[in-house]
Each structure stands twice: as structure tokens, then as C-alpha cells.
OpenMM code with the backbone's topology and positions (N, CA, C; nanometers):
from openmm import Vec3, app, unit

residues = "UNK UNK UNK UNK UNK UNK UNK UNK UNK UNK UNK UNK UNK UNK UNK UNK UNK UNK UNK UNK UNK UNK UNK UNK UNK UNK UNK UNK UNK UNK UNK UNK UNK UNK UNK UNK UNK UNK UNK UNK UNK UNK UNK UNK UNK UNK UNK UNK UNK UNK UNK UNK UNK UNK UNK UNK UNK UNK UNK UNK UNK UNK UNK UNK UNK UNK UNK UNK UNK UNK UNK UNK UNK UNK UNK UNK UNK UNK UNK UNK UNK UNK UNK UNK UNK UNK UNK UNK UNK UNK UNK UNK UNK UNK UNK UNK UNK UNK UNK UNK UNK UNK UNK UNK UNK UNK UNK UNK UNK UNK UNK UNK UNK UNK UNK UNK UNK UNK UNK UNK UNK UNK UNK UNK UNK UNK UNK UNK UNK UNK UNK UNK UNK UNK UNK UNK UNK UNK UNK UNK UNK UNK UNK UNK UNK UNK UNK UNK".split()
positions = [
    Vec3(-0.5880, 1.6716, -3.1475),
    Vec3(-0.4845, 1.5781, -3.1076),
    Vec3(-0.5042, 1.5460, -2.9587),
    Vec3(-0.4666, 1.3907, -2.9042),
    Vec3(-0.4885, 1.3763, -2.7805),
    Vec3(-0.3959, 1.3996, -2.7057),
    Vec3(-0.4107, 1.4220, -2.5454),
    Vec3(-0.3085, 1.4617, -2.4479),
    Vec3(-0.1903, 1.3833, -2.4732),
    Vec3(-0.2748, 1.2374, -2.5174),
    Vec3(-0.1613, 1.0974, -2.5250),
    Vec3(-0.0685, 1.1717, -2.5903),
    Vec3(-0.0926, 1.1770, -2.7053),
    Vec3(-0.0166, 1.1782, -2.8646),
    Vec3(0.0750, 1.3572, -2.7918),
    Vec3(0.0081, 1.4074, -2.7831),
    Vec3(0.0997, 1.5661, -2.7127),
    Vec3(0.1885, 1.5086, -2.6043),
    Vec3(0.1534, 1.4108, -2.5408),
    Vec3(0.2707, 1.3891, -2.4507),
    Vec3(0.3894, 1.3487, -2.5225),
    Vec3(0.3581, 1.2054, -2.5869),
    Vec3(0.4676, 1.1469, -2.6463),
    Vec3(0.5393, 1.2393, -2.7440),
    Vec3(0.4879, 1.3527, -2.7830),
    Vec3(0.5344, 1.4539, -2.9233),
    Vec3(0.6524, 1.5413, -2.7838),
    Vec3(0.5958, 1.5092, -2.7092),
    Vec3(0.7282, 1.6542, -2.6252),
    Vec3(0.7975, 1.5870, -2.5543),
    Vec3(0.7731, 1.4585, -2.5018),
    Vec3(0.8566, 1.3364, -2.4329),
    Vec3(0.9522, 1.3321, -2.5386),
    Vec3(0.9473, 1.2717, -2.6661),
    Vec3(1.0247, 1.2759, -2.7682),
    Vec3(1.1330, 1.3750, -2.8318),
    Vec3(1.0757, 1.5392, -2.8202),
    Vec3(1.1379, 1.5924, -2.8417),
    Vec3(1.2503, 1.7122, -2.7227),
    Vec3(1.1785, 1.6436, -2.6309),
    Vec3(1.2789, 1.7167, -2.5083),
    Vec3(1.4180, 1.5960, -2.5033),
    Vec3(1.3765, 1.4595, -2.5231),
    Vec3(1.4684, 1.3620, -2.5382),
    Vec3(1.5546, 1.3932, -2.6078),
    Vec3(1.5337, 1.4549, -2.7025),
    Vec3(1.6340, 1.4287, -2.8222),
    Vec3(1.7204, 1.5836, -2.8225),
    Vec3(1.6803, 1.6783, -2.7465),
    Vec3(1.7250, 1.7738, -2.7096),
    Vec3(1.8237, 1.7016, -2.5708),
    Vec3(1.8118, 1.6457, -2.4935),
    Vec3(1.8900, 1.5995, -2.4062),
    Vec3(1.9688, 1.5056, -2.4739),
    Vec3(1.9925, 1.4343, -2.5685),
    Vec3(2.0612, 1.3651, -2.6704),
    Vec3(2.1888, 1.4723, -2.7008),
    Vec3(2.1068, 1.5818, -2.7938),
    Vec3(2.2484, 1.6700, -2.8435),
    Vec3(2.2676, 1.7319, -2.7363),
    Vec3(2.2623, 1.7323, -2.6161),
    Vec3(2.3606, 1.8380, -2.4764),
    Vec3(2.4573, 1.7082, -2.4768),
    Vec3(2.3964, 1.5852, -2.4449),
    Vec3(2.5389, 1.5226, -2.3990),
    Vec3(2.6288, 1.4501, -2.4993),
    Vec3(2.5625, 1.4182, -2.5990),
    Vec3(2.7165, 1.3873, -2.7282),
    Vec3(2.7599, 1.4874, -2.8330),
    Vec3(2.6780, 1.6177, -2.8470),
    Vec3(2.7602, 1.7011, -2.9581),
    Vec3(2.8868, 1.7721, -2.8935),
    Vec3(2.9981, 1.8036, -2.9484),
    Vec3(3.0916, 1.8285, -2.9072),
    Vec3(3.1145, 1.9472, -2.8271),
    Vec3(3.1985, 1.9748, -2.7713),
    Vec3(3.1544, 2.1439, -2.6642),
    Vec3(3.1592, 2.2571, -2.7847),
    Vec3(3.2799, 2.2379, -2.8350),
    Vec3(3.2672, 2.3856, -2.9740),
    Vec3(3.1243, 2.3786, -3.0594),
    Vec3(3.0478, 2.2573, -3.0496),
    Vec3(2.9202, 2.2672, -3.1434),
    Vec3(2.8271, 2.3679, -3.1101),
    Vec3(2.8139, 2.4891, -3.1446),
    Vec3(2.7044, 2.5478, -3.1338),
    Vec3(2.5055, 2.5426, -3.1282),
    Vec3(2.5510, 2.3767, -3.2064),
    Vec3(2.4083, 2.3526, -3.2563),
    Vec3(2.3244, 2.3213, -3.1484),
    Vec3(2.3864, 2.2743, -3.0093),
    Vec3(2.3042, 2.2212, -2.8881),
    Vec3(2.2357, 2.3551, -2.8382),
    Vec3(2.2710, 2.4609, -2.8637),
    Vec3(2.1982, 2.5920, -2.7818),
    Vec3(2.0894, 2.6026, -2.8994),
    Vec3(2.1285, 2.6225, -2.9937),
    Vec3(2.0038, 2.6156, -3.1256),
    Vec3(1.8909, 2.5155, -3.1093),
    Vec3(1.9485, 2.4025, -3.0934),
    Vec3(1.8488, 2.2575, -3.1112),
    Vec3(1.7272, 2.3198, -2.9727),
    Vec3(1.8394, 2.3079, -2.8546),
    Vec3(1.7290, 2.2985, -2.7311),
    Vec3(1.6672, 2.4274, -2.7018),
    Vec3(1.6795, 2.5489, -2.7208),
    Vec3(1.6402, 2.6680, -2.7162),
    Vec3(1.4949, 2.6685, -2.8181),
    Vec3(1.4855, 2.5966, -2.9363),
    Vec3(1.3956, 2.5762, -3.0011),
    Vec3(1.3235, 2.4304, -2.9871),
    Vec3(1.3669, 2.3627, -2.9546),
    Vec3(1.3011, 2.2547, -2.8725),
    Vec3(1.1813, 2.2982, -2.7231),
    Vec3(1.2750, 2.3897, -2.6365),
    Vec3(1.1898, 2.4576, -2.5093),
    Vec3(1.1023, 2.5679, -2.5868),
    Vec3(1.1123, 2.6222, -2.6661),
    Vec3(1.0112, 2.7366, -2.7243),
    Vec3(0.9298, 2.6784, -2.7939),
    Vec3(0.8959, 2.5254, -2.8808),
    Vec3(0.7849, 2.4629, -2.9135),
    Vec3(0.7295, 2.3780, -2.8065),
    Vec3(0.7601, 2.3417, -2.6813),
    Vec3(0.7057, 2.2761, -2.5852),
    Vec3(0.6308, 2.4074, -2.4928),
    Vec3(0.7357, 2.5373, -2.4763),
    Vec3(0.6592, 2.6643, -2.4273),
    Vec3(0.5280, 2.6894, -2.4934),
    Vec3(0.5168, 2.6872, -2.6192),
    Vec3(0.4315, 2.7233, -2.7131),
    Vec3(0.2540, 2.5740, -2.6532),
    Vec3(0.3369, 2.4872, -2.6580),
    Vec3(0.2276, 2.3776, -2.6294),
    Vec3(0.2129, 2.4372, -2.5019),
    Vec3(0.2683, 2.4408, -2.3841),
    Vec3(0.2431, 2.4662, -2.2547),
    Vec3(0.1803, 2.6333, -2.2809),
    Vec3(0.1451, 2.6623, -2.3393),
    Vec3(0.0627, 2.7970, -2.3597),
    Vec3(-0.0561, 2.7860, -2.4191),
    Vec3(-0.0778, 2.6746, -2.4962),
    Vec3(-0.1946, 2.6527, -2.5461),
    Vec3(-0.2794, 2.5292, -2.4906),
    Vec3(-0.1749, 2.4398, -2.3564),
    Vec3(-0.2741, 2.3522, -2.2886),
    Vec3(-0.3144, 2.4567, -2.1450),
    Vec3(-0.2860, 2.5668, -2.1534),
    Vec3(-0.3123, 2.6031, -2.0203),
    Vec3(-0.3935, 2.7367, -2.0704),
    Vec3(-0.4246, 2.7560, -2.2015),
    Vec3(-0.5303, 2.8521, -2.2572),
    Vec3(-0.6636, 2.7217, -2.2348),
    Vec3(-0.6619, 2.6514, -2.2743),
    Vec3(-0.7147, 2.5278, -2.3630),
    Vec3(-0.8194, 2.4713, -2.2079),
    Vec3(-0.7327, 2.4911, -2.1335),
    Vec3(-0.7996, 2.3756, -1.9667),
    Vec3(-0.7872, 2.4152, -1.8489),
    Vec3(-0.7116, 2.5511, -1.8488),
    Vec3(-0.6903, 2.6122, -1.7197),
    Vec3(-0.8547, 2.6622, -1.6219),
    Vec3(-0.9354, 2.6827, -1.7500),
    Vec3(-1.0797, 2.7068, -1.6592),
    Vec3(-1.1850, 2.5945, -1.6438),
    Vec3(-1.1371, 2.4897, -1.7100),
    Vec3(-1.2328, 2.3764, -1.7259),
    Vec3(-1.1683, 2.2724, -1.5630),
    Vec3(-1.0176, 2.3327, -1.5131),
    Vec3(-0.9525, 2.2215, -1.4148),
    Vec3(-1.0482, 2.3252, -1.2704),
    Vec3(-1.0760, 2.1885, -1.1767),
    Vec3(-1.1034, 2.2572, -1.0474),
    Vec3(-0.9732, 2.2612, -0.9808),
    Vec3(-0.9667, 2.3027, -0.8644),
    Vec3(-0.8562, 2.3230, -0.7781),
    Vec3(-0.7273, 2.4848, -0.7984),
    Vec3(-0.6415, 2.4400, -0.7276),
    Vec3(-0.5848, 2.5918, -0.7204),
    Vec3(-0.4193, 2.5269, -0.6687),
    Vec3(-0.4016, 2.6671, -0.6165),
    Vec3(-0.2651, 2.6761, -0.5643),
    Vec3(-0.2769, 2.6990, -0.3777),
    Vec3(-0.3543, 2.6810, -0.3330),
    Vec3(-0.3689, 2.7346, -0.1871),
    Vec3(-0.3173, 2.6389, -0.1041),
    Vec3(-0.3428, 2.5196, -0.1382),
    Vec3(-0.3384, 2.3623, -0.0308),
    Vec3(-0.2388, 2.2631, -0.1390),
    Vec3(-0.2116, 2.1909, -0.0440),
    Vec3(-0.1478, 2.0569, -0.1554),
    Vec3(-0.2782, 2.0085, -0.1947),
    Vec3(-0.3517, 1.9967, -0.1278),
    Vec3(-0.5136, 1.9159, -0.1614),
    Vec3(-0.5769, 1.9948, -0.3224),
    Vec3(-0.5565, 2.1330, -0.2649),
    Vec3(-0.6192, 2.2221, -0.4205),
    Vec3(-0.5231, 2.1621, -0.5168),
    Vec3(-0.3637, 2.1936, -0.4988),
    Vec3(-0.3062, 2.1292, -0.6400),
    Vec3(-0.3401, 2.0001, -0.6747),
    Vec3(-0.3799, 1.8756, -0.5692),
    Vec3(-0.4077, 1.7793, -0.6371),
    Vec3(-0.5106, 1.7753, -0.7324),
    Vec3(-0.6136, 1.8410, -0.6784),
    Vec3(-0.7152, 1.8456, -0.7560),
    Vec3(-0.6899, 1.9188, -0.8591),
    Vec3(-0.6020, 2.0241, -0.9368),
    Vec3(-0.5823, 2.0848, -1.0643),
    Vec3(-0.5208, 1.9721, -1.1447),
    Vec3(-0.4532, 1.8717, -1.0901),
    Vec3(-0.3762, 1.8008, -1.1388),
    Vec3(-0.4206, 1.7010, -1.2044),
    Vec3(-0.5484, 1.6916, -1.1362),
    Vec3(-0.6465, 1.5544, -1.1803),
    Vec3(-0.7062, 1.5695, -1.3221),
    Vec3(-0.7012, 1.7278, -1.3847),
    Vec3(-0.7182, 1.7064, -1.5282),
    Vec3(-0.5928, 1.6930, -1.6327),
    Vec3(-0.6529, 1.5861, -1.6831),
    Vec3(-0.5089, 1.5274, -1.8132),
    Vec3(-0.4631, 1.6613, -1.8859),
    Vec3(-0.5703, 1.7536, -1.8547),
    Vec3(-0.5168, 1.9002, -1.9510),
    Vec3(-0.3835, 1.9212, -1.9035),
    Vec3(-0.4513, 1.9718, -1.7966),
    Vec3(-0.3268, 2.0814, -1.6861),
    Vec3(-0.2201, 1.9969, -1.6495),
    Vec3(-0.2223, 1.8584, -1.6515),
    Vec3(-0.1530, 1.7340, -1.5870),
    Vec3(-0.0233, 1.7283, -1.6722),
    Vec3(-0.1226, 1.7401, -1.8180),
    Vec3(-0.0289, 1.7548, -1.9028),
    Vec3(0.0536, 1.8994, -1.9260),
    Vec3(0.0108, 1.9806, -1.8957),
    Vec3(0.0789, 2.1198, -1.9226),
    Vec3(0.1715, 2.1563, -1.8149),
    Vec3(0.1625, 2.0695, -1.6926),
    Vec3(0.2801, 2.0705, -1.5674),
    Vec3(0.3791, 1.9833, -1.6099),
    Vec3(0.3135, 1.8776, -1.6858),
    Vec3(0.4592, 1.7890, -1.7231),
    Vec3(0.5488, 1.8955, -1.8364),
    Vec3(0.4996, 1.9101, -1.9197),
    Vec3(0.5515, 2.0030, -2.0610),
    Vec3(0.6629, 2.0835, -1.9703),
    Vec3(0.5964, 2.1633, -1.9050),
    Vec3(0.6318, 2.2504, -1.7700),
    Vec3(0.8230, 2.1900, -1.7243),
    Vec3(0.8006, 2.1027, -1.6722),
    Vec3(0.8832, 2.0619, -1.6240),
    Vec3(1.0262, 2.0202, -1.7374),
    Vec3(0.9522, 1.9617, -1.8469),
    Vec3(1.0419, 1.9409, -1.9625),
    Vec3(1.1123, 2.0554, -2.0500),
    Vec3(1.0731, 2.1634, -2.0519),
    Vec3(1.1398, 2.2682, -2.1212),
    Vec3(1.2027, 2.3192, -1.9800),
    Vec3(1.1924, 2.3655, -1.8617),
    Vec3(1.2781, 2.3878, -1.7992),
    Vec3(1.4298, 2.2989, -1.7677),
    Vec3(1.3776, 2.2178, -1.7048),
    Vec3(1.5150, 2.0878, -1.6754),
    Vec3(1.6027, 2.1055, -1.8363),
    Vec3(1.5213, 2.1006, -1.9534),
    Vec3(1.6151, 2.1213, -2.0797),
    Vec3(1.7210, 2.2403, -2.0623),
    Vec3(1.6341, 2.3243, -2.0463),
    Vec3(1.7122, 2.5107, -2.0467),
    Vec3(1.7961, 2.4637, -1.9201),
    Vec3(1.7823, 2.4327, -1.8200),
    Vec3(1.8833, 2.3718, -1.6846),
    Vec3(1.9940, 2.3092, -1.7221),
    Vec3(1.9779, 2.1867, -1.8363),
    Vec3(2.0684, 2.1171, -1.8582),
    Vec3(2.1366, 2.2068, -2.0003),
    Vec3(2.0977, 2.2887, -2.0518),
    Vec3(2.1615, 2.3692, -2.1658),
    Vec3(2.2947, 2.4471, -2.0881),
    Vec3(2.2416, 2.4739, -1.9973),
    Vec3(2.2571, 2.5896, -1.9254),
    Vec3(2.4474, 2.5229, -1.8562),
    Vec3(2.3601, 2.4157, -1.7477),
    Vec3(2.4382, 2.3329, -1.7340),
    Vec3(2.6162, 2.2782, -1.8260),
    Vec3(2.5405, 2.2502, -1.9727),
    Vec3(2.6655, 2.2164, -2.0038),
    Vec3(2.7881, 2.3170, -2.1079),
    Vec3(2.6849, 2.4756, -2.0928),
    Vec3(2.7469, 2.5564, -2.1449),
    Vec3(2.8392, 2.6191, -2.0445),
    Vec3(2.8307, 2.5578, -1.8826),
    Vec3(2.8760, 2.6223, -1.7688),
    Vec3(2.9881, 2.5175, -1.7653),
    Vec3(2.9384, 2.3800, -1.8108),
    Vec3(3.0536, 2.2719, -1.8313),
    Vec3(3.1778, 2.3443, -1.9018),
    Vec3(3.1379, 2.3623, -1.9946),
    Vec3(3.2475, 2.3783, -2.1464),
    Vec3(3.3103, 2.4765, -2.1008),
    Vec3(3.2872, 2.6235, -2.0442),
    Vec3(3.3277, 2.7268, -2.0065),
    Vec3(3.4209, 2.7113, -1.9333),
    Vec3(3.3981, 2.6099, -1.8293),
    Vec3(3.5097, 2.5811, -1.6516),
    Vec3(3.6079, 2.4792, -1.6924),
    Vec3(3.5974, 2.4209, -1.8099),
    Vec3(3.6935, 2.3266, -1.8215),
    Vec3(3.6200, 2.1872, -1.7919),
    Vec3(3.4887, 2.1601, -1.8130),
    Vec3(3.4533, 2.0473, -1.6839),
    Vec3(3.4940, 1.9266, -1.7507),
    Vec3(3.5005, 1.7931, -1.7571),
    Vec3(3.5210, 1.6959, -1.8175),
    Vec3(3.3909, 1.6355, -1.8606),
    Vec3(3.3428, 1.6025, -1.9937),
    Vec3(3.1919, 1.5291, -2.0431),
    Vec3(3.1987, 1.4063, -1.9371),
    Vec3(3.2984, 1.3764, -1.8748),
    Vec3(3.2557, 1.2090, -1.8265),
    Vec3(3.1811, 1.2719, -1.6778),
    Vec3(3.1853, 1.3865, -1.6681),
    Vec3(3.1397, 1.4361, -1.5043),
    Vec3(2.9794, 1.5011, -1.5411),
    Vec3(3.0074, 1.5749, -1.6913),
    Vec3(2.8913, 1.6546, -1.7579),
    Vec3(2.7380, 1.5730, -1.6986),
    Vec3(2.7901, 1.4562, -1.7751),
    Vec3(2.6930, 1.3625, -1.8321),
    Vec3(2.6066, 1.3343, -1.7245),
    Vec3(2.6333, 1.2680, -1.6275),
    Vec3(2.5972, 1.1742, -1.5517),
    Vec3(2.4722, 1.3460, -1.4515),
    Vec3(2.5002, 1.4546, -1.4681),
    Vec3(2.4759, 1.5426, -1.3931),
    Vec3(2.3682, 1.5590, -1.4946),
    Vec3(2.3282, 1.5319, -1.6118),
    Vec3(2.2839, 1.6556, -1.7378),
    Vec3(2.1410, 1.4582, -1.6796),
    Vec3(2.2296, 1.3564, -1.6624),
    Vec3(2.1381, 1.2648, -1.6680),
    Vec3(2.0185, 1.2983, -1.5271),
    Vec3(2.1198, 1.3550, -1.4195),
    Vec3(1.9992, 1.3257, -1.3102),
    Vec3(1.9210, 1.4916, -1.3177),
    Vec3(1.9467, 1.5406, -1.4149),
    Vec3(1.8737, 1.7037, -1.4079),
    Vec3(1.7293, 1.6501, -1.5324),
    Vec3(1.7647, 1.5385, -1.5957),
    Vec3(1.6527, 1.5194, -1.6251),
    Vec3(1.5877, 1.4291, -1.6328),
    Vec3(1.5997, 1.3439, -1.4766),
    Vec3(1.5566, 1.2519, -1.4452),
    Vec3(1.4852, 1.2881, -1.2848),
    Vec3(1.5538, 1.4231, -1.2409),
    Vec3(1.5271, 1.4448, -1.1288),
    Vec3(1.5369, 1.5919, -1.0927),
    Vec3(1.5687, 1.6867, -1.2116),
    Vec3(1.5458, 1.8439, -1.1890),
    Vec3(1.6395, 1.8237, -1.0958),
    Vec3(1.6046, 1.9132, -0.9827),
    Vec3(1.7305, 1.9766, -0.9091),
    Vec3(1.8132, 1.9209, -0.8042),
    Vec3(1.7797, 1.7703, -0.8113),
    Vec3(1.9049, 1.7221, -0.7993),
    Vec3(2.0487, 1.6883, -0.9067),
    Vec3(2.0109, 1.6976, -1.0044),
    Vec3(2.0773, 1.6785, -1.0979),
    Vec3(2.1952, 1.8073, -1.1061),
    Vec3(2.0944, 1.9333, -1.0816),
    Vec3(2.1226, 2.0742, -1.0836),
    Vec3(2.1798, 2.0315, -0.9634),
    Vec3(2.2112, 1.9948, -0.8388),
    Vec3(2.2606, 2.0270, -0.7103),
    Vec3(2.3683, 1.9692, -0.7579),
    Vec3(2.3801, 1.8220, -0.8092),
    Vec3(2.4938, 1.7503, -0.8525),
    Vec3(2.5924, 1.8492, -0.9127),
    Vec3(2.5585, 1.9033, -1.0264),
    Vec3(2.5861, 2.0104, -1.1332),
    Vec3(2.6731, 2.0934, -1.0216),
    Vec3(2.6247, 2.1817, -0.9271),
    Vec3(2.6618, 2.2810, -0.8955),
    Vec3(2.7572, 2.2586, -0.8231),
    Vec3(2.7706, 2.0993, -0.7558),
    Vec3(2.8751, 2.0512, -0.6497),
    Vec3(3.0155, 2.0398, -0.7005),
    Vec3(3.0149, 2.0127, -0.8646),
    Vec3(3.1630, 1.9783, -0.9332),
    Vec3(3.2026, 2.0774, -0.9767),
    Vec3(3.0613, 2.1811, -1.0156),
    Vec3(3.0790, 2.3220, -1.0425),
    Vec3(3.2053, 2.3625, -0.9287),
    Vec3(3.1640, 2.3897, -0.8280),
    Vec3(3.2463, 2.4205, -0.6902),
    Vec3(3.3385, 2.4153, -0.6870),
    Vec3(3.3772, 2.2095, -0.6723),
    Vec3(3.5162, 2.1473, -0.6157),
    Vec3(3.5742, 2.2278, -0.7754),
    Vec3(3.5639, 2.2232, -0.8941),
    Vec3(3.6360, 2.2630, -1.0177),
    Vec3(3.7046, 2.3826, -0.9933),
    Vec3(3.5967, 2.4917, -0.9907),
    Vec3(3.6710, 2.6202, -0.9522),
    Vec3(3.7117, 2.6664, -0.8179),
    Vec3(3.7280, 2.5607, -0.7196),
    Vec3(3.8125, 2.5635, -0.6399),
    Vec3(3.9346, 2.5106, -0.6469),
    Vec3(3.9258, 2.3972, -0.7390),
    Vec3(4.0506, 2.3463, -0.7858),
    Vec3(4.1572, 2.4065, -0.8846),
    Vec3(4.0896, 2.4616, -0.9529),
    Vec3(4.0729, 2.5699, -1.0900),
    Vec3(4.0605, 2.6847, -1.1030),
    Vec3(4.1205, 2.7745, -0.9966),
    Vec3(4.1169, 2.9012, -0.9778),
    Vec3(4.0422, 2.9885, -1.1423),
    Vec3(4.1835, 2.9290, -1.2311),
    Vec3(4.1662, 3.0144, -1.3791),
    Vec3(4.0313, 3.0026, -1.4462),
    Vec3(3.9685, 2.8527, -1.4225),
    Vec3(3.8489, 2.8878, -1.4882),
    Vec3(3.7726, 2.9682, -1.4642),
    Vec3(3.7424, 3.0131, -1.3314),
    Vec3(3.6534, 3.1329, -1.2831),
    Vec3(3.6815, 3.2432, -1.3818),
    Vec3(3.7833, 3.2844, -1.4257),
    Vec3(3.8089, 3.3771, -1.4766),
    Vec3(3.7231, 3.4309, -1.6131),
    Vec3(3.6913, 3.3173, -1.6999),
    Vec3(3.6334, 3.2840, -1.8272),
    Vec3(3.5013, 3.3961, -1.7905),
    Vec3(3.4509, 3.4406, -1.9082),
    Vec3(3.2978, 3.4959, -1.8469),
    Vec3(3.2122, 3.3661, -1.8650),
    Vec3(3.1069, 3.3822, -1.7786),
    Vec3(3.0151, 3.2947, -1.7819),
    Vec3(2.9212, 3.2772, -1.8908),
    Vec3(2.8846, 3.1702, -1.8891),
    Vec3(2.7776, 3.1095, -2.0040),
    Vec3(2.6537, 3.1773, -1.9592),
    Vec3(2.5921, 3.2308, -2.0857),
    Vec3(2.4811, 3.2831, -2.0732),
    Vec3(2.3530, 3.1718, -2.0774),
] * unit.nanometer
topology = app.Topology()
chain = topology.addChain("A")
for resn in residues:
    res = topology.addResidue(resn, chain)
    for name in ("N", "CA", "C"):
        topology.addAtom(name, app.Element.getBySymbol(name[0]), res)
């Protein structure tokens, strides 16, 4: 199978894992199921493009110059993107199980769950800012145990 076709297969299915975080309902259990197994078949690809090309890529981790050059193979290129897509998912899982817990409102969820996976940790900074003003506003929610 080509990098192409592996991209679009985990582009697709990290999507649709970011689909059920922001419209299934907060009591739905199924969004921790869906995306937890969504990030463990993209883990699984990101384990077998970085068995697959990790010795065939030149470059390293020492310089920005070395990472560019690891980057320059579609292998590894592709196994940093994968990379990035099962995390920001587990971020935004994470995210809206911390929502549901504090009381947060979906119209605040959303827009945060949008820039965590459009932009990783700003999205997460967004996240953590309403996180804040909430349970500063909201003494009682603190109280709840936290989302695992």
C-alpha cells in the first residue's frame, strides 16, 4: 500500500474520531471506545512505518537541519504525521472527558477540540484557559474526580 493511500486511511480515520468527541452526547461512552481504538490502529501504523523506513531515512535529531533531512522521506514524513494524529486525538479525548466532568458547555468544548486538531497545543492551551476561568468560577466542579 502507498504512503498516499496510508495517509488518507488515517486522515480519515482520526477525522471521524474527532467527529464522535464533538457530537456524541457527554453520557455516551462510545467516544472513549471509538478514539482509543482509532489512536491504537494509527499507533500500530506509526510502528510499522517507523520499523519499515527508520534506517532507510538520513538525518537525525541533533540540528533542525538533521530533522529536516529525516523528514524528507515520505516514510518517516509519514509516520510524524500519523504521530501527530493519534496524539492531538487522545488530547482531544482527553479534553472533552475533562469537559463533561467540570460542567463545561459543548458550545465552548467544540471550538477548543477544533483548534487541538487543527493546531495541537494551541487548541490544548485554549482547552486549559476555560478549563481555569470554569473552576474558578465553579469552585464545585473541582471537586468531581478527574477524567482519566
Amino acid at each position: 500500500m502507498s504512503v498516499e493511500t496510508l495517509f488518507s486511511i488515517a486522515g480519515n480515520l482520526a477525522l471521524a474520531g474527532w467527529l464522535v468527541l464533538a457530537l456524541a452526547p457527554y453520557r455516551s461512552g462510545l467516544p472513549r471506545i471509538i478514539c482509543v481504538a482509532i489512536a491504537l490502529a494509527i499507533g500500530m501504523l506509526y510502528a510499522a512505518l517507523v520499523g519499515s523506513f527508520w534506517t532507510s531515512a538520513d538525518g537525525g535529531f541533533g540540528s533542525l537541519a538533521d530533522v529536516g533531512r529525516l523528514f524528507e522521506h515520505p516514510g518517516v514524513l509519514l509516520a510524524g504525521w500519523v504521530h501527530y494524529l493519534a496524539f492531538d486525538l487522545l488530547v482531544g479525548l482527553w479534553e472533552r472527558g475533562e469537559a463533561q466532568r467540570i460542567g463545561l458547555s459543548r458550545w465552548l468544548l467544540v471550538p477548543c477540540l477544533f483548534l487541538t486538531l487543527m493546531f495541537g497545543p494551541l487548541g490544548w492551551l485554549a482547552f486549559m484557559a476555560l478549563r481555569w476561568f470554569r473552576l474558578r468560577t465553579h469552585p464545585a466542579a473541582a471537586r468531581v474526580a478527574p477524567a482519566l
